[in-house]
PQR file of N, CA, C, O and H, with PARSE charges and radii, in Angstrom:
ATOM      1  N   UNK A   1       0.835  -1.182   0.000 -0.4000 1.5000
ATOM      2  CA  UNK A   1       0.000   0.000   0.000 -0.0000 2.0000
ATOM      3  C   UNK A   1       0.884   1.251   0.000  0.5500 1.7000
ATOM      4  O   UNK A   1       1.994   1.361   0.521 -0.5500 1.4000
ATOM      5  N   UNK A   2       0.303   2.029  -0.571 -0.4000 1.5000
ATOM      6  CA  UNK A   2       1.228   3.311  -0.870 -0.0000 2.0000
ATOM      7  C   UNK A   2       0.940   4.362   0.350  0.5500 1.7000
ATOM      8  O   UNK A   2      -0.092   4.238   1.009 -0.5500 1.4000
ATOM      9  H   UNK A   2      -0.599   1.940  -0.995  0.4000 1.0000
ATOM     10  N   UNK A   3       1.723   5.226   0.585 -0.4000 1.5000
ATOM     11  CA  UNK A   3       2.095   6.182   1.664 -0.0000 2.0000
ATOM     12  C   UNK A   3       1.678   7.345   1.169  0.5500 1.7000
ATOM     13  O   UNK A   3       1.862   8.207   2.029 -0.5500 1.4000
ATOM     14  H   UNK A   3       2.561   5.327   0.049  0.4000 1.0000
ATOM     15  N   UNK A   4       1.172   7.824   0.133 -0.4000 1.5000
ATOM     16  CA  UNK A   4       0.341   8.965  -0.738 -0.0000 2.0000
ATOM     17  C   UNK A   4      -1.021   8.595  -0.762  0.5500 1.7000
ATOM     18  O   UNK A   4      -1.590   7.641  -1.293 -0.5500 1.4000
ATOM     19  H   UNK A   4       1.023   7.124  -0.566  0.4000 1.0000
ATOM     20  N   UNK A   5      -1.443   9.570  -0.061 -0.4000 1.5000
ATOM     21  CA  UNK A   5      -3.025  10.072  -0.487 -0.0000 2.0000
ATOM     22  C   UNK A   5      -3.407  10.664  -2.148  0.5500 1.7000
ATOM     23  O   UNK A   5      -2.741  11.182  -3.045 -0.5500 1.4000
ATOM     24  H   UNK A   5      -0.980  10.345   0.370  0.4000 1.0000
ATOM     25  N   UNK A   6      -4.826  10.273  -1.981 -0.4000 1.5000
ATOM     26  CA  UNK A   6      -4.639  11.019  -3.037 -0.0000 2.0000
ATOM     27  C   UNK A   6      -5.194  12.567  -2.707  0.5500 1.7000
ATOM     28  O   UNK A   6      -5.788  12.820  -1.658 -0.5500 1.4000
ATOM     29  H   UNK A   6      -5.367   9.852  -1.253  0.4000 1.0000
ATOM     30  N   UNK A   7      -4.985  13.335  -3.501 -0.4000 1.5000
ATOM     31  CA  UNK A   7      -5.196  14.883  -3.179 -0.0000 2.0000
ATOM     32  C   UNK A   7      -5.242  15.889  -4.398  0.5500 1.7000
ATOM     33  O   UNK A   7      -4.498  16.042  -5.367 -0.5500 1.4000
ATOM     34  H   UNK A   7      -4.503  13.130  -4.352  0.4000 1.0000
ATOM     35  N   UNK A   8      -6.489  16.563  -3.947 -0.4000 1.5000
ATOM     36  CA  UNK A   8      -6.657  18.143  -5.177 -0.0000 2.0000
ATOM     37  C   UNK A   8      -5.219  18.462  -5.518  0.5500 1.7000
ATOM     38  O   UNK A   8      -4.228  18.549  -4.793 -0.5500 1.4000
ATOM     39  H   UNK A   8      -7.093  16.439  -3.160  0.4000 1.0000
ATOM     40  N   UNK A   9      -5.393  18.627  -6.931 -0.4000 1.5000
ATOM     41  CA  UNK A   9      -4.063  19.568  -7.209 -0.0000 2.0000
ATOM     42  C   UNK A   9      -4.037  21.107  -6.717  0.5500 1.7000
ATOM     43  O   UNK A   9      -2.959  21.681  -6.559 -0.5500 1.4000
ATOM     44  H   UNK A   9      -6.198  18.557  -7.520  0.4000 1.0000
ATOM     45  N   UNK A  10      -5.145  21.682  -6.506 -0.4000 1.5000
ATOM     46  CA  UNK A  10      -4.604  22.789  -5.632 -0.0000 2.0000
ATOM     47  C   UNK A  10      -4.094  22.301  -4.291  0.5500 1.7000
ATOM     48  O   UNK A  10      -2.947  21.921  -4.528 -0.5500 1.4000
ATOM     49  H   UNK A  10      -6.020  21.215  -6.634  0.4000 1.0000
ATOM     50  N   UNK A  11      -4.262  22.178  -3.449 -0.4000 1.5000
ATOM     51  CA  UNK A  11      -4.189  21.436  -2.082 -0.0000 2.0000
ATOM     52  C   UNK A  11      -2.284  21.116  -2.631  0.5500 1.7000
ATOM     53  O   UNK A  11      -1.469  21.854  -2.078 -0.5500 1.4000
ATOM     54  H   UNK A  11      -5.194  22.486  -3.256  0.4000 1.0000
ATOM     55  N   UNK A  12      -1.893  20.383  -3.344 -0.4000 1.5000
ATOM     56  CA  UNK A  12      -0.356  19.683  -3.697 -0.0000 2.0000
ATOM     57  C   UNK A  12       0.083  21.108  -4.039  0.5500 1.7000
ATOM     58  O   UNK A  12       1.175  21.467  -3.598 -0.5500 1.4000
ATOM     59  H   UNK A  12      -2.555  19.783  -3.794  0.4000 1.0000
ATOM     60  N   UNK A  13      -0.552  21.862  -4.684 -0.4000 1.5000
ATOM     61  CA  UNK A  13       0.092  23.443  -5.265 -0.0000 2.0000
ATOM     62  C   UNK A  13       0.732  24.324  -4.088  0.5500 1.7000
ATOM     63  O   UNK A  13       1.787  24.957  -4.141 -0.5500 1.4000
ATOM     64  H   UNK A  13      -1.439  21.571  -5.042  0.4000 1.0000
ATOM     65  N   UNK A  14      -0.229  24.205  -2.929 -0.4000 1.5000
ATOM     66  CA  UNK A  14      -0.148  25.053  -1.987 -0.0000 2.0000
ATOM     67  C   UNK A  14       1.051  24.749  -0.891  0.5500 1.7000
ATOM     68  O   UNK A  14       1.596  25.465  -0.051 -0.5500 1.4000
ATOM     69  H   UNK A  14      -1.086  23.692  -2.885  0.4000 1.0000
ATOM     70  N   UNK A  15       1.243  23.162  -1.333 -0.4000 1.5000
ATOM     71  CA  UNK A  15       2.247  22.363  -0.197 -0.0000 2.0000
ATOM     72  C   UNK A  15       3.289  22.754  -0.889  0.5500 1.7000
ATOM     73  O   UNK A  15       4.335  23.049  -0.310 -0.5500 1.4000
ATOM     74  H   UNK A  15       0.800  22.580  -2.015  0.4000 1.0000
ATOM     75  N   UNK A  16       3.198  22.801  -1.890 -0.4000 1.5000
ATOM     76  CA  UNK A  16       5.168  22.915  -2.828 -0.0000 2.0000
ATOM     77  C   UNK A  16       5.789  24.431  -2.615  0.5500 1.7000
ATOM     78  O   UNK A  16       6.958  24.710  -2.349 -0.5500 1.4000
ATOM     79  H   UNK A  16       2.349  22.561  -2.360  0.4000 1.0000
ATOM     80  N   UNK A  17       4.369  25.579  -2.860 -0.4000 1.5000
ATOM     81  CA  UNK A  17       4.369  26.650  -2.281 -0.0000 2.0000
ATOM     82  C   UNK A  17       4.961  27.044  -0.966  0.5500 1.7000
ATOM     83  O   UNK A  17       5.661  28.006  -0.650 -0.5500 1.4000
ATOM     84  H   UNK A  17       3.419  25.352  -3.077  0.4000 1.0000
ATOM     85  N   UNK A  18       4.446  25.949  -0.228 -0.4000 1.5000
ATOM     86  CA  UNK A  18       5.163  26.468   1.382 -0.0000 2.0000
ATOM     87  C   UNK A  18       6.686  25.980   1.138  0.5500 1.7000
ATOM     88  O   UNK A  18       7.636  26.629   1.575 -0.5500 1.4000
ATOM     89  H   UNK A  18       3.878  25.167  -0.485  0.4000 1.0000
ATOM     90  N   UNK A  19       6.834  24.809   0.422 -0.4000 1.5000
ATOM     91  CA  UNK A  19       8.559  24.347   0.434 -0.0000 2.0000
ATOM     92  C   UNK A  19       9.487  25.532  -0.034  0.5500 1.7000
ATOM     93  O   UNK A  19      10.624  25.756   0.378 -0.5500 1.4000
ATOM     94  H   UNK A  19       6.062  24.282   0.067  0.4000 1.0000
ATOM     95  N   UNK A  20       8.630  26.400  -1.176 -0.4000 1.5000
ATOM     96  CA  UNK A  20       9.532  26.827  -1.103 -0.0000 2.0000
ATOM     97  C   UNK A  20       9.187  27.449  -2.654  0.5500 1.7000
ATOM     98  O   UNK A  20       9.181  28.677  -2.750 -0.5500 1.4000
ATOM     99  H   UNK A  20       7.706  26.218  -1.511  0.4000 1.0000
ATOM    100  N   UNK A  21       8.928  26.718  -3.748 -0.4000 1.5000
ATOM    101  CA  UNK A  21       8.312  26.443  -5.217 -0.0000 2.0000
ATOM    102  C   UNK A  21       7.627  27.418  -5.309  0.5500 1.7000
ATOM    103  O   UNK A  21       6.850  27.789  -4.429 -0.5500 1.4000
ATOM    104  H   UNK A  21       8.932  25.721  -3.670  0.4000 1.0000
ATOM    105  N   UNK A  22       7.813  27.993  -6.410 -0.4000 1.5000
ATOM    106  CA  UNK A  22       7.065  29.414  -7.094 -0.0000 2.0000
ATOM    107  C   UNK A  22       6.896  28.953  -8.479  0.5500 1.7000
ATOM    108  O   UNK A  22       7.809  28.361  -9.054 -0.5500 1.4000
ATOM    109  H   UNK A  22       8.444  27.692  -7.125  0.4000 1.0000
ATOM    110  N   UNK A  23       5.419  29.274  -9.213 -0.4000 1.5000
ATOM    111  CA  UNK A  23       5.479  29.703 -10.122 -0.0000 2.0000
ATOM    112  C   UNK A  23       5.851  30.464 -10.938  0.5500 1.7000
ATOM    113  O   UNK A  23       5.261  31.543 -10.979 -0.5500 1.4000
ATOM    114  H   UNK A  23       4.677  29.755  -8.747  0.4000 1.0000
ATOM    115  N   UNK A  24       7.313  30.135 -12.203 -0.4000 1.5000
ATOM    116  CA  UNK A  24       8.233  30.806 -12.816 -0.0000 2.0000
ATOM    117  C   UNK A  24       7.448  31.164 -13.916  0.5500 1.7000
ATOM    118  O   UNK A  24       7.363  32.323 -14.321 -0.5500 1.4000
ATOM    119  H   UNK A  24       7.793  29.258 -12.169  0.4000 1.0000
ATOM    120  N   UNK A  25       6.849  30.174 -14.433 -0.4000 1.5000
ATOM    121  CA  UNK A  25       5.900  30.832 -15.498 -0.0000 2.0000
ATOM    122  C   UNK A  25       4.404  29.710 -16.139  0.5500 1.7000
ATOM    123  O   UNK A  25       4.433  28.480 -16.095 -0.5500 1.4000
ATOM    124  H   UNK A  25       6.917  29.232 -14.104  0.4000 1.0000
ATOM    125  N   UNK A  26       3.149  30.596 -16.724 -0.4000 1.5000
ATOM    126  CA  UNK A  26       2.083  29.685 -17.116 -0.0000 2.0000
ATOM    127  C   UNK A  26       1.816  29.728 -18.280  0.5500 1.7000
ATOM    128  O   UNK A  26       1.819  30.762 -18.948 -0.5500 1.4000
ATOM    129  H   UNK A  26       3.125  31.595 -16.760  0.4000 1.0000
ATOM    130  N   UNK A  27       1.496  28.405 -18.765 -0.4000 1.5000
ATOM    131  CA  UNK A  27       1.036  28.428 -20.440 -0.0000 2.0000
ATOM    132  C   UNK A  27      -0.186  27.660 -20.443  0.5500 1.7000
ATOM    133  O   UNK A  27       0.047  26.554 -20.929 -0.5500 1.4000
ATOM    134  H   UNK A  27       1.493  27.565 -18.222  0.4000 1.0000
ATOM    135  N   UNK A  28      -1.536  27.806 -20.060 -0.4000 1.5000
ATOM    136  CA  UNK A  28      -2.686  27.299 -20.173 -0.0000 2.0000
ATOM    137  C   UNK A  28      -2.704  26.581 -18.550  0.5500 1.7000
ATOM    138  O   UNK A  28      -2.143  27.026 -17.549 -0.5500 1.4000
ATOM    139  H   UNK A  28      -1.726  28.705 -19.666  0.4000 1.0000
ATOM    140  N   UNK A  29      -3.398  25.544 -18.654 -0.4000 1.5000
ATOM    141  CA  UNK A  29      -2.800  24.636 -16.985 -0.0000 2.0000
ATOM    142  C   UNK A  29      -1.705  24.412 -16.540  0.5500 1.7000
ATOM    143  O   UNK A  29      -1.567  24.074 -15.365 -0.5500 1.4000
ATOM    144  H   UNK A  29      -3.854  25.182 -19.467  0.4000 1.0000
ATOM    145  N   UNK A  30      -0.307  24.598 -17.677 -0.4000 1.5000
ATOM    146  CA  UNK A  30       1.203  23.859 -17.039 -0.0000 2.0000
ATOM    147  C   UNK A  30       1.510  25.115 -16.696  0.5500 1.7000
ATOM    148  O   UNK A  30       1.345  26.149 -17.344 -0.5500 1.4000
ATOM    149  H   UNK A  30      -0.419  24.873 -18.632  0.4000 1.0000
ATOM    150  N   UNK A  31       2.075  24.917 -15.382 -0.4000 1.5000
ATOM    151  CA  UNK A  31       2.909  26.100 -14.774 -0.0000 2.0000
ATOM    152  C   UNK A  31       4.598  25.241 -14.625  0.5500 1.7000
ATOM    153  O   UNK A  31       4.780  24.030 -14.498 -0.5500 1.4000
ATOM    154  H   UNK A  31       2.209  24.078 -14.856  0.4000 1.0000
ATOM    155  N   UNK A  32       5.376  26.050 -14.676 -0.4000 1.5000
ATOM    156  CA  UNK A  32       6.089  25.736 -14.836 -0.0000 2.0000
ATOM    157  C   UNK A  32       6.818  26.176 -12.995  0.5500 1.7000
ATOM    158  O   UNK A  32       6.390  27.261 -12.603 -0.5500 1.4000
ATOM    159  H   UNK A  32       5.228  27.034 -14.779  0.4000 1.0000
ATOM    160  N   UNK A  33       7.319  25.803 -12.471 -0.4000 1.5000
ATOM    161  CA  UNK A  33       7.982  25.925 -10.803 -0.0000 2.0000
ATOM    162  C   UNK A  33       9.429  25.748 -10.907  0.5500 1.7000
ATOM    163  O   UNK A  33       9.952  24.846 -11.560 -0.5500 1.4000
ATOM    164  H   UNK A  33       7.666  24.922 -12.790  0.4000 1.0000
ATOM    165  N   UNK A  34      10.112  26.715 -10.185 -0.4000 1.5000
ATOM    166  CA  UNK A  34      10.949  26.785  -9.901 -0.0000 2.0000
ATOM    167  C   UNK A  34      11.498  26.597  -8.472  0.5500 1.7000
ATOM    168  O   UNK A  34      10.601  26.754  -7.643 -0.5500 1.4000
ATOM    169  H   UNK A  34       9.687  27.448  -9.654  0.4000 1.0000
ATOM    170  N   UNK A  35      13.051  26.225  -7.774 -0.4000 1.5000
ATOM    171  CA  UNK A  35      12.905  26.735  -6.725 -0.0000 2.0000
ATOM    172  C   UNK A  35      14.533  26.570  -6.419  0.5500 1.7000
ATOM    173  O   UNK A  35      15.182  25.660  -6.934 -0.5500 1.4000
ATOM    174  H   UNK A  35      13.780  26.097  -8.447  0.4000 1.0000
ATOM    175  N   UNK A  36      15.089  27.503  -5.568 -0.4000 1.5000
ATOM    176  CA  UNK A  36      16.659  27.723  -5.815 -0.0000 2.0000
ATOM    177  C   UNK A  36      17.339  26.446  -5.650  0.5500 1.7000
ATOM    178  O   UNK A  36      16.996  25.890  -4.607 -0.5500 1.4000
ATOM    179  H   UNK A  36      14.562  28.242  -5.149  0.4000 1.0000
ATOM    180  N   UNK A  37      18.178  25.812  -6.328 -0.4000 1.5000
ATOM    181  CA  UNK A  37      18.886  24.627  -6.080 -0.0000 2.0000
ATOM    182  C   UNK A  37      18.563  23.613  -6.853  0.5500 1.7000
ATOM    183  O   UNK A  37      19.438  22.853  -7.268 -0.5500 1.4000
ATOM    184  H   UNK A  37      18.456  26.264  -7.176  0.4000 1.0000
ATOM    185  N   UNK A  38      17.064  23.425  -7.208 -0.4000 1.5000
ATOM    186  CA  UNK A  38      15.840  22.699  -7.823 -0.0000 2.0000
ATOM    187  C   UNK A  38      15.570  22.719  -9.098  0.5500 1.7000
ATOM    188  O   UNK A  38      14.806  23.604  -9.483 -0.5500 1.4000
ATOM    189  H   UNK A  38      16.353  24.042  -6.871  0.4000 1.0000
ATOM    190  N   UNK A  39      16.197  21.620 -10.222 -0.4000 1.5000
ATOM    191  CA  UNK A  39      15.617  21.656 -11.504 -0.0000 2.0000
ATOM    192  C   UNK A  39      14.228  21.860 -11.304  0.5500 1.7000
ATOM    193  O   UNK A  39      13.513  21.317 -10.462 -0.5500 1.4000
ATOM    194  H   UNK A  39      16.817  20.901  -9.909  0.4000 1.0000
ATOM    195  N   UNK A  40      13.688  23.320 -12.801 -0.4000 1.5000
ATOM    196  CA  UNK A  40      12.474  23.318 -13.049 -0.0000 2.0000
ATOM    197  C   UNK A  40      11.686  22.122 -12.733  0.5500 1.7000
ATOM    198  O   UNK A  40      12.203  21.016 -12.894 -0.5500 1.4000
ATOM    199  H   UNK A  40      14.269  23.761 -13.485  0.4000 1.0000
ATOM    200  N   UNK A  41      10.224  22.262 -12.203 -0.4000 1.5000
ATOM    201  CA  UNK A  41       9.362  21.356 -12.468 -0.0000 2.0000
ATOM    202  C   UNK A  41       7.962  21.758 -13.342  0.5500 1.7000
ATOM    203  O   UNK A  41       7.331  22.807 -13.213 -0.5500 1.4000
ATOM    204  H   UNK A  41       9.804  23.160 -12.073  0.4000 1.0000
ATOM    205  N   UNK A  42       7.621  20.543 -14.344 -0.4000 1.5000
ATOM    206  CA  UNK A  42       6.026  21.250 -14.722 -0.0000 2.0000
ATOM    207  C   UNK A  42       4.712  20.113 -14.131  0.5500 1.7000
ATOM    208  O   UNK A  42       4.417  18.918 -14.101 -0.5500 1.4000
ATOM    209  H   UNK A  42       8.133  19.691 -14.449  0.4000 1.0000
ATOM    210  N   UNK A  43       4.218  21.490 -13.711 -0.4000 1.5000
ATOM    211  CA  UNK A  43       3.108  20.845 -12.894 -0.0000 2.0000
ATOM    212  C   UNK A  43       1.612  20.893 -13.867  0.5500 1.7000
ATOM    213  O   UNK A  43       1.249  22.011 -14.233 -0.5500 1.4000
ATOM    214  H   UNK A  43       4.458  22.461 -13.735  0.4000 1.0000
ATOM    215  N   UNK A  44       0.937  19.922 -14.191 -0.4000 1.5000
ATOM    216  CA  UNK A  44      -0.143  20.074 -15.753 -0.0000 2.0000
ATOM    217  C   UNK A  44      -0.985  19.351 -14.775  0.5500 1.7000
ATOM    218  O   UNK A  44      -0.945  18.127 -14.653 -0.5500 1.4000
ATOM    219  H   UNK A  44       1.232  19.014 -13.894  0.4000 1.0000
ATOM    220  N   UNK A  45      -2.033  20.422 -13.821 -0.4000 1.5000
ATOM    221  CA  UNK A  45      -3.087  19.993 -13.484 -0.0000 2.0000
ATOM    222  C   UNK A  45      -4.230  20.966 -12.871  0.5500 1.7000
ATOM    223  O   UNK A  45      -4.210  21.602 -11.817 -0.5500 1.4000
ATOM    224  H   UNK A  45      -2.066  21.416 -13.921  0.4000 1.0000
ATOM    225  N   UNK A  46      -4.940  20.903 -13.576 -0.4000 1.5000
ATOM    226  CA  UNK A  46      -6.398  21.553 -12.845 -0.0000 2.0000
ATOM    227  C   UNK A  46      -6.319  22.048 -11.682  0.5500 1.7000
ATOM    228  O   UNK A  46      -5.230  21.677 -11.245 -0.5500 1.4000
ATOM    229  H   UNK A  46      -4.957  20.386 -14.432  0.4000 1.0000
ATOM    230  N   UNK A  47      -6.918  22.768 -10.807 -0.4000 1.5000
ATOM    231  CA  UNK A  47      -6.871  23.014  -9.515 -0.0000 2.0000
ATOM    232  C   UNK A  47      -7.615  21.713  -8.928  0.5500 1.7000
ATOM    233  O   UNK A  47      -7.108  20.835  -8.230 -0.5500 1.4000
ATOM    234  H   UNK A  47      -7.802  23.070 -11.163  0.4000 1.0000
ATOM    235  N   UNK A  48      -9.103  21.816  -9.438 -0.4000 1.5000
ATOM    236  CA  UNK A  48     -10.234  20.624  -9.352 -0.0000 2.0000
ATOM    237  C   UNK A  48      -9.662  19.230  -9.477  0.5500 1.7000
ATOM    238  O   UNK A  48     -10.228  18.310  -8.884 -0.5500 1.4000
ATOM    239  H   UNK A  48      -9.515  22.530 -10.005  0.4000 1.0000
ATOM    240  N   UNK A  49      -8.694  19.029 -10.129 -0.4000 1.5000
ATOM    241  CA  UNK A  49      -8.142  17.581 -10.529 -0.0000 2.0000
ATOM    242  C   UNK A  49      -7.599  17.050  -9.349  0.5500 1.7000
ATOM    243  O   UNK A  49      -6.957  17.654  -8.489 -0.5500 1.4000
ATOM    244  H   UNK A  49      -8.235  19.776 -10.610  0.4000 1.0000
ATOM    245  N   UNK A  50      -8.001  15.540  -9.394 -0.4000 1.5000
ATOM    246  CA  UNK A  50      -7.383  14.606  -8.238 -0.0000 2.0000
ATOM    247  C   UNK A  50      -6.126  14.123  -8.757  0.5500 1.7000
ATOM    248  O   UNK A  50      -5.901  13.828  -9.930 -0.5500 1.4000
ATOM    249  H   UNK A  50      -8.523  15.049 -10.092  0.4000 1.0000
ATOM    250  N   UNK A  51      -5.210  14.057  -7.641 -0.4000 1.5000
ATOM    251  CA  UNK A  51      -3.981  13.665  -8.339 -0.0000 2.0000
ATOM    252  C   UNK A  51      -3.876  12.419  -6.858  0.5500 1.7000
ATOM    253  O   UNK A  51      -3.976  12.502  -5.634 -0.5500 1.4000
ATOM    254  H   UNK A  51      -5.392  14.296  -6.688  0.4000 1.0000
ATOM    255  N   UNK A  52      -3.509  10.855  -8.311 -0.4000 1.5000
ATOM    256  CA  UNK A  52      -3.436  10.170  -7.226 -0.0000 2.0000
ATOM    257  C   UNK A  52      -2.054   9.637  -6.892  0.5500 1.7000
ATOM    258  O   UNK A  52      -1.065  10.087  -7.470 -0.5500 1.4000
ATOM    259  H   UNK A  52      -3.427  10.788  -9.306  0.4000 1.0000
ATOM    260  N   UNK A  53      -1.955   8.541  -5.828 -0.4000 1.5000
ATOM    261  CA  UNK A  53      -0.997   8.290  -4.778 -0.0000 2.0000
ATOM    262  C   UNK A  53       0.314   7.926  -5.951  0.5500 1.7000
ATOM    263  O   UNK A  53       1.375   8.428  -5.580 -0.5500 1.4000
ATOM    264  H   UNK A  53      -2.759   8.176  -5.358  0.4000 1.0000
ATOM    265  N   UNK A  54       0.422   7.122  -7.331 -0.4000 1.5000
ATOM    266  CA  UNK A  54       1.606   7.382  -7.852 -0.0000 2.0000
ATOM    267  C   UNK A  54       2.287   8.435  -8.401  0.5500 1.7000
ATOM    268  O   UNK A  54       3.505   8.601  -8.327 -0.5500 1.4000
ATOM    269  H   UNK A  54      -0.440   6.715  -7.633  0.4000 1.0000
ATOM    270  N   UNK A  55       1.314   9.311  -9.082 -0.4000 1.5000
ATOM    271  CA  UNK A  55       1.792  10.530  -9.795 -0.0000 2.0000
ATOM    272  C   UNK A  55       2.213  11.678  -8.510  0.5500 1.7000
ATOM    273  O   UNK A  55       2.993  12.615  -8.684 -0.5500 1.4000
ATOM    274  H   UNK A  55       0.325   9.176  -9.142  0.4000 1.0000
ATOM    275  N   UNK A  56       1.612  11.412  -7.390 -0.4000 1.5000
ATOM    276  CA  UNK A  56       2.421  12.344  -5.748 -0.0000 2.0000
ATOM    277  C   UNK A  56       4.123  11.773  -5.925  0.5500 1.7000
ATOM    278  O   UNK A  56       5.136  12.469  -5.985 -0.5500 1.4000
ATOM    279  H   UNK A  56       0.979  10.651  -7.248  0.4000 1.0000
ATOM    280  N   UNK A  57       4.016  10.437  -5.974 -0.4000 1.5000
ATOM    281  CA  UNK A  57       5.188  10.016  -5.711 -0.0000 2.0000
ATOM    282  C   UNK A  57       6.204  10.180  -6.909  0.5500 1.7000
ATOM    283  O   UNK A  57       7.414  10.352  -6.764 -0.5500 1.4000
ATOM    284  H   UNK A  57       3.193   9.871  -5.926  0.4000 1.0000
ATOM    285  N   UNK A  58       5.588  10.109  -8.020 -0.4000 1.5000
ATOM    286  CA  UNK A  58       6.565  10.432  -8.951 -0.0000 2.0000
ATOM    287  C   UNK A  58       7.222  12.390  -8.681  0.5500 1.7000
ATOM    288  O   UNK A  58       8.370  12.833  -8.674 -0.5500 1.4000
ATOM    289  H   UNK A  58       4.604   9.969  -8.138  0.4000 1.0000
ATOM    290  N   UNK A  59       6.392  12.823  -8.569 -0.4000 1.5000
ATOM    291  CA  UNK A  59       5.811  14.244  -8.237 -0.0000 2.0000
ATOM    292  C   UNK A  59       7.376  14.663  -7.066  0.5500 1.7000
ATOM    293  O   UNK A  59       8.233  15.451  -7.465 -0.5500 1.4000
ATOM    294  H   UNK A  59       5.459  12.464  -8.574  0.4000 1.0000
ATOM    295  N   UNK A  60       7.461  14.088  -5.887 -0.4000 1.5000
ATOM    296  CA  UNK A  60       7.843  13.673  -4.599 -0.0000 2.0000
ATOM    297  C   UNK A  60       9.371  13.668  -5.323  0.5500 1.7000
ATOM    298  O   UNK A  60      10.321  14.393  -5.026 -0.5500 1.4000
ATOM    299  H   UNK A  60       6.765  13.447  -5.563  0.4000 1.0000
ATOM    300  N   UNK A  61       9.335  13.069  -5.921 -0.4000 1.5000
ATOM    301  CA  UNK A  61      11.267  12.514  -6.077 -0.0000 2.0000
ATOM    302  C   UNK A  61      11.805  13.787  -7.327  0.5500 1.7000
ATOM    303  O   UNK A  61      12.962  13.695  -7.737 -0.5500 1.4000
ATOM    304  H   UNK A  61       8.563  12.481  -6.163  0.4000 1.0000
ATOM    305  N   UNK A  62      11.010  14.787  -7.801 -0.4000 1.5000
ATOM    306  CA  UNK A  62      11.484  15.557  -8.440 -0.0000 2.0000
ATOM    307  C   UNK A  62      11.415  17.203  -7.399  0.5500 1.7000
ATOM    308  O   UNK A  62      11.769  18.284  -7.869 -0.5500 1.4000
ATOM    309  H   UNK A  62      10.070  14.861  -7.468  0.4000 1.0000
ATOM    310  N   UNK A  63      11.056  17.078  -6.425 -0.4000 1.5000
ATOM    311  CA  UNK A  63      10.525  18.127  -5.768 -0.0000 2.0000
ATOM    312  C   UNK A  63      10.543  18.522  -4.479  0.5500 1.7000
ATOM    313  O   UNK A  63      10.424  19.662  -4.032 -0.5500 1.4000
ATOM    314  H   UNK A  63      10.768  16.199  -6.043  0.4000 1.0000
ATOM    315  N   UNK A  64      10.809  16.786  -3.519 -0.4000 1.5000
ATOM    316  CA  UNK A  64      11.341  17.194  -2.060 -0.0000 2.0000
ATOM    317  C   UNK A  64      10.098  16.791  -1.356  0.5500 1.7000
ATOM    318  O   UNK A  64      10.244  16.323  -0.227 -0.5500 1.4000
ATOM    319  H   UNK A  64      10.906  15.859  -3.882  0.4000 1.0000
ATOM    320  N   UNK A  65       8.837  16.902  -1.864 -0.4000 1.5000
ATOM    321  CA  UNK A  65       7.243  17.216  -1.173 -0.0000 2.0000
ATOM    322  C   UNK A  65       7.316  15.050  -0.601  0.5500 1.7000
ATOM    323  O   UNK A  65       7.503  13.977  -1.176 -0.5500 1.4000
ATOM    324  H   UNK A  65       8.718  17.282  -2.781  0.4000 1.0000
ATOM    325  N   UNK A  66       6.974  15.639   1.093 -0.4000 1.5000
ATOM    326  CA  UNK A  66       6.396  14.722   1.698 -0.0000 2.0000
ATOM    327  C   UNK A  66       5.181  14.442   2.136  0.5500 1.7000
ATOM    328  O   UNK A  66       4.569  15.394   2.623 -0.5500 1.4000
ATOM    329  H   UNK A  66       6.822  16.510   1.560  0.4000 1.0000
ATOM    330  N   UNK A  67       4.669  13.450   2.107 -0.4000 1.5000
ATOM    331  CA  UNK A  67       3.302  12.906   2.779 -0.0000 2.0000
ATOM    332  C   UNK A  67       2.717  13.821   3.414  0.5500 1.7000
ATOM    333  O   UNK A  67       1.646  14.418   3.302 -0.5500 1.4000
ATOM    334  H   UNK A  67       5.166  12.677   1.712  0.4000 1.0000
ATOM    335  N   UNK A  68       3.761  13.848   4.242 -0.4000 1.5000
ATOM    336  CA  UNK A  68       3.049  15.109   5.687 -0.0000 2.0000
ATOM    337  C   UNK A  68       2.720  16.637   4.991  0.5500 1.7000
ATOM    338  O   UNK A  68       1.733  17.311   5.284 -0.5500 1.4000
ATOM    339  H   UNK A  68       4.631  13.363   4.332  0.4000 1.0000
ATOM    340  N   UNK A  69       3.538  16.943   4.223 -0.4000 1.5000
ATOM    341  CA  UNK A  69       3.861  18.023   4.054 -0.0000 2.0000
ATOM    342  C   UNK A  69       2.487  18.522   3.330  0.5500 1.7000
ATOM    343  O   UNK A  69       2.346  19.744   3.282 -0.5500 1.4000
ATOM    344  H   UNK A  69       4.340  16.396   3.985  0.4000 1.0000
ATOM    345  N   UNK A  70       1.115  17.447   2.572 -0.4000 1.5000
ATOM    346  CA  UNK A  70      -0.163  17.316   2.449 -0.0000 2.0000
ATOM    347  C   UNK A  70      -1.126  17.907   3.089  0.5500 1.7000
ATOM    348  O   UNK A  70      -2.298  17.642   2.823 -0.5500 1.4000
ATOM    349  H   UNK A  70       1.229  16.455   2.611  0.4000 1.0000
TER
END
């Protein structure tokens, strides 16, 4: 069983936000995040959209974001 919930992509937006992650720039839904030290990431999801427990974890190993941090 996996250690990721699943969770709104706003809700995951707001957690990467506190790490640290800013939106560098938007082209329709993909925003593109930055954060000092941190290859770009693109994040391509709805606010409304559920994002589930693998795509967190794939999400997770490019970005730092923990379980808790949900």
């Amino acid at each position: 069983m996996s250690v990721w919930p699943s969770a709104k992509a706003r809700h995951v937006l707001a957690a990467l936000a506190r790490l640290g992650w800013r939106v560098k720039r938007q082209t329709g839904s993909h925003k593109t995040l930055a954060r000092e030290g941190w290859s770009d990431v693109v994040f391509a999801f709805h606010d409304g959209d559920e994002i589930g427990p693998k795509m967190l974890a794939r999400l997770a190993k490019h970005t730092g974001l923990r379980p808790e941090d949900l």
